[in-house]
MDTraj code that builds the backbone (N, CA, C; nanometers):
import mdtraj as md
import numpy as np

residues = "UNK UNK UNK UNK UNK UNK UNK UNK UNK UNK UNK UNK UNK UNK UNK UNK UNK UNK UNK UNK UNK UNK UNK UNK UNK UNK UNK UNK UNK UNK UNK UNK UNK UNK UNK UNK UNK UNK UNK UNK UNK UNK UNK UNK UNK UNK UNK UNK UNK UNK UNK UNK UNK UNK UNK UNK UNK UNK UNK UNK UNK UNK UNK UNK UNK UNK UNK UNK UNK UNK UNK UNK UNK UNK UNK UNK UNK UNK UNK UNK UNK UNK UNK UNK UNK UNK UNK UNK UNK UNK UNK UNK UNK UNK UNK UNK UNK UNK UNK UNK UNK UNK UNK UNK UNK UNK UNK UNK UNK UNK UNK UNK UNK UNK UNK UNK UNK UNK UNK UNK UNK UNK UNK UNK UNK UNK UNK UNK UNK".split()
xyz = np.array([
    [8.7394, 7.8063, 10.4917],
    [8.6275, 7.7398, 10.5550],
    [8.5830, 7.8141, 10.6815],
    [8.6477, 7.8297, 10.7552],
    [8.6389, 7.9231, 10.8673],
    [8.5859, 8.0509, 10.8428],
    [8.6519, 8.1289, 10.7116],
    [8.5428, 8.2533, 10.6827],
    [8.4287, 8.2154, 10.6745],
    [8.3813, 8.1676, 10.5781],
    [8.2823, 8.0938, 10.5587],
    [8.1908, 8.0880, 10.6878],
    [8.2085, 7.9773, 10.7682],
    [8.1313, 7.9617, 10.8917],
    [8.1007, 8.0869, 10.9778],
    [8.2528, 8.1568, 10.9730],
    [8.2443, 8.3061, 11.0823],
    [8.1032, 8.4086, 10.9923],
    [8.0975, 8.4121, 10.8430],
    [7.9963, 8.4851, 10.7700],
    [7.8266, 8.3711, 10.7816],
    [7.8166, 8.3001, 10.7859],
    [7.6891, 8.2254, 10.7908],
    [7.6529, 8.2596, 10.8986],
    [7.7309, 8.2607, 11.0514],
    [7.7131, 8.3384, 11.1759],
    [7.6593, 8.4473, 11.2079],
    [7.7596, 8.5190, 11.1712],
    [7.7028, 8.6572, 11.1576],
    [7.5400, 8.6910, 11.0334],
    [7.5681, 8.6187, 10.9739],
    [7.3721, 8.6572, 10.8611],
    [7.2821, 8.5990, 10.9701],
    [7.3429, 8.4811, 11.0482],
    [7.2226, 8.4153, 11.1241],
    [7.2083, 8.5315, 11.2273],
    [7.2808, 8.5825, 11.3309],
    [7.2780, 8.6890, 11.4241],
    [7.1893, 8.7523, 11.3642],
    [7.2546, 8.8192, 11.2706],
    [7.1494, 8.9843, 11.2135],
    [7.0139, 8.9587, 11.1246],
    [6.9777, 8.8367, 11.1520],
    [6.8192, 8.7758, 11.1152],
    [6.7926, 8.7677, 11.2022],
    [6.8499, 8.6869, 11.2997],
    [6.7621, 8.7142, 11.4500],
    [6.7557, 8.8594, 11.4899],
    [6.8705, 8.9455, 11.5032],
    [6.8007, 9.0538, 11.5486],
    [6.7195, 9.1440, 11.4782],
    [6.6766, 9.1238, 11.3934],
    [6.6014, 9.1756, 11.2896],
    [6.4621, 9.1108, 11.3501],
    [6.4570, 9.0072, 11.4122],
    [6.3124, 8.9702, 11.4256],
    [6.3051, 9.0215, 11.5855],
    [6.3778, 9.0317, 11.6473],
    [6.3782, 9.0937, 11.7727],
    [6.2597, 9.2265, 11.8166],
    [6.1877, 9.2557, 11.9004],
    [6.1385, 9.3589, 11.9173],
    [6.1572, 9.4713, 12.0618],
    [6.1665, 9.3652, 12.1612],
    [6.2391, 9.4351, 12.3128],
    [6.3298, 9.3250, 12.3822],
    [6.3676, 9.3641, 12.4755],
    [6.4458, 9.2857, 12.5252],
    [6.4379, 9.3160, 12.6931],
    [6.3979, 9.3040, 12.7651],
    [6.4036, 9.2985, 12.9066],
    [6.5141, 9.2373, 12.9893],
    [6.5884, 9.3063, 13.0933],
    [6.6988, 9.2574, 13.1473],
    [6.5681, 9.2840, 13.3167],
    [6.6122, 9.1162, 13.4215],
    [6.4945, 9.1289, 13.4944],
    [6.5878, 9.0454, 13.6430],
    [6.6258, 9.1604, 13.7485],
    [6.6943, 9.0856, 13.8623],
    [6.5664, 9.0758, 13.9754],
    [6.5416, 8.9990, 14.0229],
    [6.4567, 8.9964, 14.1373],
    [6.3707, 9.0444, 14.1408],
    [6.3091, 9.0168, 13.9856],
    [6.1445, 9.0200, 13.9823],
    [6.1006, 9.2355, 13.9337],
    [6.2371, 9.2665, 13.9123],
    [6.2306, 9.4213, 13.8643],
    [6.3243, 9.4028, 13.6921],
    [6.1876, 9.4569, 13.6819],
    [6.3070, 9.5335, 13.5074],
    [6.4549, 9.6359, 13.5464],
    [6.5447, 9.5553, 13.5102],
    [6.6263, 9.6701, 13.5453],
    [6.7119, 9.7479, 13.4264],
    [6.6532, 9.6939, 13.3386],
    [6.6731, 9.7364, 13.1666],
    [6.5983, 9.7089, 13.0707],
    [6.5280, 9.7918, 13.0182],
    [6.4846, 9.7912, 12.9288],
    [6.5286, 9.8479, 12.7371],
    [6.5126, 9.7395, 12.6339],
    [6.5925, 9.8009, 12.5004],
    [6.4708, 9.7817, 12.3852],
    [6.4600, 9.8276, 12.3398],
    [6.3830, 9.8082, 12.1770],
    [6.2474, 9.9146, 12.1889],
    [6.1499, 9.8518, 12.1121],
    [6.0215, 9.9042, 12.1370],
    [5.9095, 9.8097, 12.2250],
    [5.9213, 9.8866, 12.3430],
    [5.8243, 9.8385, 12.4118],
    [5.7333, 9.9505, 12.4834],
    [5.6375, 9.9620, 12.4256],
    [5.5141, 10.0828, 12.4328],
    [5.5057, 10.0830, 12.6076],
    [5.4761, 10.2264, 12.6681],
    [5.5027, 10.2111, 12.8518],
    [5.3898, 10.1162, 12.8824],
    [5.2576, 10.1493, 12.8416],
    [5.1643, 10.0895, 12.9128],
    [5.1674, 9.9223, 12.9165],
    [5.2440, 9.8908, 12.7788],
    [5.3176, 9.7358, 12.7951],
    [5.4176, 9.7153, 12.9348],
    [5.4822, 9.8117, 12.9446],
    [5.6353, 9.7942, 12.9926],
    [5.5385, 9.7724, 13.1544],
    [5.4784, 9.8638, 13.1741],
    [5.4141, 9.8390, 13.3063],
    [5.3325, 9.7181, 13.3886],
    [5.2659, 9.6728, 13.2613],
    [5.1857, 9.5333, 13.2973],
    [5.2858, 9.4408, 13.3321],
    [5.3789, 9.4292, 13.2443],
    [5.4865, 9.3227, 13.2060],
    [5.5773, 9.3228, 13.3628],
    [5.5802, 9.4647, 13.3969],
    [5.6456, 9.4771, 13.5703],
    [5.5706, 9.4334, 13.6567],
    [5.4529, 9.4809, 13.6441],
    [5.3164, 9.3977, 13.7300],
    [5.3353, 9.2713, 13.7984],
    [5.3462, 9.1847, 13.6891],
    [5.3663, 9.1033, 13.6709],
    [5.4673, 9.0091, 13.7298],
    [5.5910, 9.0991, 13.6797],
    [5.7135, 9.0482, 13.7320],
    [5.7568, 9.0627, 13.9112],
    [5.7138, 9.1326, 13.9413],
    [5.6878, 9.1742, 14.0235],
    [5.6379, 9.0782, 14.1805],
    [5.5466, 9.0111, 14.0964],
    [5.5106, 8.9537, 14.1918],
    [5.5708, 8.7575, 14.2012],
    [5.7540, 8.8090, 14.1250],
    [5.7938, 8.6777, 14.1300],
    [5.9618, 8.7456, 14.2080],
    [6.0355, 8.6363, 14.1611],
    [6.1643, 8.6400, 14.2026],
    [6.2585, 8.6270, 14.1166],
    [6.1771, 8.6150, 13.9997],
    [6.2438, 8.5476, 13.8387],
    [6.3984, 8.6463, 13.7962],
    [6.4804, 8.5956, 13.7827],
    [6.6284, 8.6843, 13.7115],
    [6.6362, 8.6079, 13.5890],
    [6.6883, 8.7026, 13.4708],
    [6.6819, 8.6903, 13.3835],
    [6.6483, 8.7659, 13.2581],
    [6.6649, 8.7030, 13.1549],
    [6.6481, 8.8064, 13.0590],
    [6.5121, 8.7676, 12.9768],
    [6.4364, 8.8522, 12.9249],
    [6.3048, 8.7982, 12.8368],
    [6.2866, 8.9190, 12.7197],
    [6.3340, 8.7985, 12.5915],
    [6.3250, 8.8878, 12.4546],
    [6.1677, 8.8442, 12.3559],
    [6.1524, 8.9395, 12.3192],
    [6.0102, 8.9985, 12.2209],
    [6.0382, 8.9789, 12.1336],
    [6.0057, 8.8605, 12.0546],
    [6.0355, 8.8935, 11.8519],
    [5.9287, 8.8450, 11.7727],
    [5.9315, 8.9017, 11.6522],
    [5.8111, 8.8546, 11.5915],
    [5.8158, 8.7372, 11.5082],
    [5.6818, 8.6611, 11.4904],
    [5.6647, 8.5419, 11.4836],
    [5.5206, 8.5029, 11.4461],
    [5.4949, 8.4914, 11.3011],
    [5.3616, 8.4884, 11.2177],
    [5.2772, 8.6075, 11.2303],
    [5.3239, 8.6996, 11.2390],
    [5.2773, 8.7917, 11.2697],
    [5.1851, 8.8434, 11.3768],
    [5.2843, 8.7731, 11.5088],
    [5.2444, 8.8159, 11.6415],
    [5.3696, 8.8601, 11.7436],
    [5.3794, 8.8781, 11.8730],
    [5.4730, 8.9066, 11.8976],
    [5.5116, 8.7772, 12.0052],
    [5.5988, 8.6805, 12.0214],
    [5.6441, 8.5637, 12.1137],
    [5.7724, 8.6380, 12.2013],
    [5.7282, 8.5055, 12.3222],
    [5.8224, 8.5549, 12.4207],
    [5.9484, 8.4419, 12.4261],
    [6.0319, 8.5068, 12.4399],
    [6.1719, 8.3896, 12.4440],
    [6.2616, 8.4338, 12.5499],
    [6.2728, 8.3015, 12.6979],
    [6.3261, 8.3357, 12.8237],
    [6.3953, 8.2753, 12.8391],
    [6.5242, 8.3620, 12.9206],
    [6.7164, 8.2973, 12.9816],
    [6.6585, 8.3500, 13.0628],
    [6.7045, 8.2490, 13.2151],
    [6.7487, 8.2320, 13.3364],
    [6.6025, 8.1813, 13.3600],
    [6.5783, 8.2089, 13.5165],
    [6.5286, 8.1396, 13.5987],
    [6.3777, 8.2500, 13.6101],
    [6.2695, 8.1834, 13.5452],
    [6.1465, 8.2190, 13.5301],
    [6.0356, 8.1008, 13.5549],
    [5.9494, 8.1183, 13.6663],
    [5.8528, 7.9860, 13.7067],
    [5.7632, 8.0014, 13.5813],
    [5.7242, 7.8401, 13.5230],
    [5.6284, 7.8290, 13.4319],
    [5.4859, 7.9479, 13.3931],
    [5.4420, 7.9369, 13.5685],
    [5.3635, 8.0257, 13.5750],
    [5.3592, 8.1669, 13.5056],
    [5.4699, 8.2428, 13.5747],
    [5.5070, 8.3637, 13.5338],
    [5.5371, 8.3789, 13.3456],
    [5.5853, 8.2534, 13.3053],
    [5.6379, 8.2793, 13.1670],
    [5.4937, 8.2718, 13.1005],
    [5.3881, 8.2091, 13.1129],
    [5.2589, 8.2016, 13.0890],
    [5.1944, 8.3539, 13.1163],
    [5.1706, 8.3748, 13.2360],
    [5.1082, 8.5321, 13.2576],
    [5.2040, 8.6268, 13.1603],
    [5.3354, 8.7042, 13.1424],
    [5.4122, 8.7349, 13.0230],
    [5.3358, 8.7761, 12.8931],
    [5.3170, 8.5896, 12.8339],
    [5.3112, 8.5755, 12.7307],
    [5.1470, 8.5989, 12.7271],
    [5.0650, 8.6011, 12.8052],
    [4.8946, 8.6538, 12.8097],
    [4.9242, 8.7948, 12.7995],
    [5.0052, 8.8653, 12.8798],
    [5.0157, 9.0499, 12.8704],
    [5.0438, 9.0344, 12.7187],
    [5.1620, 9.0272, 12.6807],
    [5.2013, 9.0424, 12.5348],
    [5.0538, 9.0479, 12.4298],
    [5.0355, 8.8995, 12.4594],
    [4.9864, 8.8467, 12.3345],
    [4.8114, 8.9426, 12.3044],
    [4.8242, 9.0271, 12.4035],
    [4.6663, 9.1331, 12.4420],
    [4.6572, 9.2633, 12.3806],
    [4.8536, 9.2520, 12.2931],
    [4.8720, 9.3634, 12.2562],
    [4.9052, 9.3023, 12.1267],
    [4.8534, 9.4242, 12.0074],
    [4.8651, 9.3810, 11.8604],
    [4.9860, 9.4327, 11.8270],
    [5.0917, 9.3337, 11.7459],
    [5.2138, 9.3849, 11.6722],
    [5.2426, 9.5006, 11.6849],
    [5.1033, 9.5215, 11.5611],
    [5.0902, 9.6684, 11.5107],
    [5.1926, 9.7924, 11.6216],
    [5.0682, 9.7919, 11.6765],
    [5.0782, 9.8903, 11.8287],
    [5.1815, 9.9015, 11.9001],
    [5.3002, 9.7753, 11.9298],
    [5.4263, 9.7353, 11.9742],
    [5.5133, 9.7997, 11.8543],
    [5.5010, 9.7960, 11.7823],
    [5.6672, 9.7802, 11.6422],
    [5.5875, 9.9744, 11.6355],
    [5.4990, 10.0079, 11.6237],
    [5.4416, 10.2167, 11.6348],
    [5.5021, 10.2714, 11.7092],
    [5.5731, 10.2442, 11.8189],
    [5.6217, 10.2999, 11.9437],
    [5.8079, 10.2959, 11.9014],
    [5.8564, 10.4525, 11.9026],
    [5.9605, 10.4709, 11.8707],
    [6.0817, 10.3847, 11.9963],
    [6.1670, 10.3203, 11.9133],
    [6.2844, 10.2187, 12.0214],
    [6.3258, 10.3196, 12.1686],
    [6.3461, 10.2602, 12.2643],
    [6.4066, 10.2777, 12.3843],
    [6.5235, 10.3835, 12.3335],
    [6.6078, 10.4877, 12.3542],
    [6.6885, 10.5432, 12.3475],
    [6.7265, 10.6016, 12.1960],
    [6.5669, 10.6345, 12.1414],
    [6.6083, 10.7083, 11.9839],
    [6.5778, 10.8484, 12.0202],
    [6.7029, 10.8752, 11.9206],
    [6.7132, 10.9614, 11.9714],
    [6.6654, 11.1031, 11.8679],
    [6.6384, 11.2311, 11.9182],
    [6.5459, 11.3440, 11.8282],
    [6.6259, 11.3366, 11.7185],
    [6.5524, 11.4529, 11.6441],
    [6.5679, 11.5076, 11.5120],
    [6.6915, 11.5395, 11.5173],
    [6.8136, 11.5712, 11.4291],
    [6.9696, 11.6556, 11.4405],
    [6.8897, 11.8322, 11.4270],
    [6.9649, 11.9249, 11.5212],
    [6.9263, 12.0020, 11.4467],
    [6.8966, 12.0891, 11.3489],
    [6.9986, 12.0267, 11.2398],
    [6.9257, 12.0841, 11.1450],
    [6.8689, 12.0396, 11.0284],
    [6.7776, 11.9614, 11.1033],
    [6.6862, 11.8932, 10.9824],
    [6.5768, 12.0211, 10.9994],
    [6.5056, 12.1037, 11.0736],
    [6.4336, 12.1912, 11.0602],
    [6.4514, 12.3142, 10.9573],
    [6.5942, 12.3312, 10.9635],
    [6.6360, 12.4495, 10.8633],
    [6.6385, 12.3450, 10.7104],
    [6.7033, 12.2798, 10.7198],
    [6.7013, 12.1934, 10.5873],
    [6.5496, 12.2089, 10.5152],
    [6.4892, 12.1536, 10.5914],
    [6.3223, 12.1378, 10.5390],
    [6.2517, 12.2586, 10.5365],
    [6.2475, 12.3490, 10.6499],
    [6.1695, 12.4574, 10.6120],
    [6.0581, 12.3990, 10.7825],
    [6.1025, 12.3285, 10.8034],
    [5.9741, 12.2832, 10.8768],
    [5.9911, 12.2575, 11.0064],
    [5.8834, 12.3262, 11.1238],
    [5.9388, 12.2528, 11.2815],
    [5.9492, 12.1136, 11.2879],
    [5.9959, 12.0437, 11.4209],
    [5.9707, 11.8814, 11.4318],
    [5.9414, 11.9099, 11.6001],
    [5.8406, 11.8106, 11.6123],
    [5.8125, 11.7610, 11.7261],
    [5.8123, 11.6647, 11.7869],
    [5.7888, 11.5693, 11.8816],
    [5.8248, 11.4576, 11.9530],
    [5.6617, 11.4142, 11.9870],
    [5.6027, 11.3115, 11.9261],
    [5.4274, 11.3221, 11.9696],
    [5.4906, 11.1098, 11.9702],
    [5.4266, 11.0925, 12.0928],
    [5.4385, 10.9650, 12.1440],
    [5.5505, 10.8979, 12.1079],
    [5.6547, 10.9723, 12.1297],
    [5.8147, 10.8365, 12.1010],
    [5.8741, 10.8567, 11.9499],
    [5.7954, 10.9270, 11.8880],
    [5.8176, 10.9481, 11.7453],
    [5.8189, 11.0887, 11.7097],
    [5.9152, 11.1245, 11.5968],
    [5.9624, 11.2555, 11.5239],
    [5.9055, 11.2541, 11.4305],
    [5.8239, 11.3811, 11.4737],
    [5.7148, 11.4205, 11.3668],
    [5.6931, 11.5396, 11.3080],
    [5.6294, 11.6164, 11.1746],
    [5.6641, 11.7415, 11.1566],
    [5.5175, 11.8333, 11.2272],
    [5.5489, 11.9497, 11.2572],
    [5.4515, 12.0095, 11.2899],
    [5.3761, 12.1207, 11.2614],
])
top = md.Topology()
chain = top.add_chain()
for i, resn in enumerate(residues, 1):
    res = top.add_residue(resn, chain, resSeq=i)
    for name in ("N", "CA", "C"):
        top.add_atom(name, md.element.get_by_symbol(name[0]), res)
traj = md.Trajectory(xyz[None], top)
């Protein structure tokens, strides 16, 4: 029974993070970590923003009817979780989930000899050239 429960757990985890898209770690109104795909010119508004609070805490991105929602731990004024979710919601899926994750990392090298082909790095993403 206990397996059982410990495996229904874990499928529920790795569905949620499957719908996950960034994740913001946020002390005194500064990003002080950022994880997933979150395109810069997002990442910047979203500091803007934060910025002009005191909010700690964490604020995760996942998708949801095919938009992107905001879901907040710790201490964030109504206000601020509202302005957030206006930056986000100004930006299409699409455009968010295009932007290669926080810390991916290049090509190995030798996927170029393998293929025959250079690779390049064009906006966050490994591409051939």
């Amino acid at each position: 029974m206990g397996l059982l429960l410990a495996l229904l757990a874990l499928i529920g985890w790795r569905i949620r993070k499957d719908r996950e898209i960034f994740v913001l770690r946020v002390r005194a109104g500064r990003v002080v970590r950022a994880r997933g795909r979150v395109p810069r010119g997002l990442l910047t508004e979203l500091e803007e923003v934060l910025a002009r609070s005191d909010a700690d805490g964490t604020v995760v991105a996942f998708r949801s009817g095919g938009r992107a929602s905001l879901r907040f731990r710790g201490a964030f004024a109504p206000v601020i979780r509202q302005r957030l979710r206006n930056v986000v919601g100004c930006v299409a899926l699409g455009k968010i989930l295009s932007v290669a994750p926080r810390g991916a990392r290049p090509a190995p090298p030798g996927v170029a000899a393998q293929t025959g082909r250079k690779w390049g790095v064009y906006r966050g993403s490994i591409v051939p050239t």
